[in-house]
C-alpha positions as CSV (number, residue, x, y, z in Angstrom):
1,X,22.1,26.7,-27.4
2,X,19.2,27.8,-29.5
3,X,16.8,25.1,-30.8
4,X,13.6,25.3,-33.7
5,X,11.0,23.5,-33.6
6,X,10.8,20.9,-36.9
7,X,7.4,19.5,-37.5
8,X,7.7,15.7,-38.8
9,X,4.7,13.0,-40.0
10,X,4.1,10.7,-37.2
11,X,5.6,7.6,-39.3
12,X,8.9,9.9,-39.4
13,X,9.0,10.9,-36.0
14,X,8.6,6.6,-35.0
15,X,11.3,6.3,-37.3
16,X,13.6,8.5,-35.5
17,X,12.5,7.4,-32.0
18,X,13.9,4.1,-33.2
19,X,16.9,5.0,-34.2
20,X,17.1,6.7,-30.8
21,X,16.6,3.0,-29.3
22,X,18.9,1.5,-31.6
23,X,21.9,4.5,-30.5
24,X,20.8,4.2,-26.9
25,X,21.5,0.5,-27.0
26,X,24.7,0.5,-29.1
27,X,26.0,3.5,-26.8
28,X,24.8,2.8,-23.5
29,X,23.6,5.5,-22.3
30,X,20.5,7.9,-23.1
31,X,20.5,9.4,-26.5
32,X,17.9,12.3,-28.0
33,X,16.3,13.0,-30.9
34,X,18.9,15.6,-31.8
35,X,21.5,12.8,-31.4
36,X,19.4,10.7,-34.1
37,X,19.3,13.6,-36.5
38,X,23.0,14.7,-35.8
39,X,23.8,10.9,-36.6
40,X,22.1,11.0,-39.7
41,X,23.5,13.8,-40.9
42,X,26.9,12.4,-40.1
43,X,26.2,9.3,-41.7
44,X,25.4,11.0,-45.1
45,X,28.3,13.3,-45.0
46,X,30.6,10.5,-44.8
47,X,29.0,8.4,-47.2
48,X,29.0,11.1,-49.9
49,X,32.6,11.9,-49.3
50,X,32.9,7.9,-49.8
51,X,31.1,8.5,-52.6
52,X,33.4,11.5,-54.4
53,X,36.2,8.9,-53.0
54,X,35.2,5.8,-55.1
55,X,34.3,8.0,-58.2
56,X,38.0,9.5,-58.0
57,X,39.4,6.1,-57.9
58,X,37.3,5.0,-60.5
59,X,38.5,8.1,-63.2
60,X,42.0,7.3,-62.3
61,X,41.5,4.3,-62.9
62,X,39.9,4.7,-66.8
63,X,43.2,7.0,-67.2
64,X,46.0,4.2,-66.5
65,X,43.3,1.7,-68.7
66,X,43.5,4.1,-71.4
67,X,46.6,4.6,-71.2
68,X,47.9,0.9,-71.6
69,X,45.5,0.8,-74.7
70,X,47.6,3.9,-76.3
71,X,51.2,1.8,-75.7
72,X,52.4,0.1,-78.9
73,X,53.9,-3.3,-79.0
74,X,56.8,-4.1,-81.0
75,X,57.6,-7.5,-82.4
76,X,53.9,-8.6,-83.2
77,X,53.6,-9.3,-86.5
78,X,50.3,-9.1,-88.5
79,X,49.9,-12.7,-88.8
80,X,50.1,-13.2,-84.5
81,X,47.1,-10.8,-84.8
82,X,45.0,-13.8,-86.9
83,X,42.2,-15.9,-85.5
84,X,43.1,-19.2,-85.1
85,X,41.7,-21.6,-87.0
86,X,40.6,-24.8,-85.1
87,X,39.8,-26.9,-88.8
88,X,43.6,-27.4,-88.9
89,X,44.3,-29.5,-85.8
90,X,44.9,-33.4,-86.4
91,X,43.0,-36.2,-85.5
């Protein structure tokens, strides 16, 4: 395997030795930098994929809304389509 040399800020370089703790705990075993960065990576791929998911959903969704907007209703008569007015009820 061939491996580069990435040059990080010392505050980003904590950061990922962290989430090296925190995936050494949850997996149980001993887990590297490039396991950090590879779970990152994987992390963000699946969350824009969610993303593209949810925004799919969402335009389908506005489709079958407009579409029961553009249905017509037969049997209402202008006057069901008159706001009530409350001034009439006894007391």
């Amino acid at each position: 395997m061939e491996s580069t040399t990435i040059k990080v800020s010392k505050k980003t370089a904590k950061r990922l030795h962290r989430i090296v703790g925190e995936l050494t705990n949850d997996q149980g075993r001993r887990m590297t930098l490039e396991d950090a960065i590879i779970y990152l990576l994987e992390r963000q791929e699946n969350s824009s994929s969610k993303i593209e998911d949810l925004e799919s959903k969402i335009e389908k969704d506005r489709k079958a809304i407009l579409s029961l907007m553009e249905q017509k209703f037969y049997g209402i008569h202008p006057d069901d389509l008159k706001e009530y007015d409350y001034e009439d009820i006894g007391g």
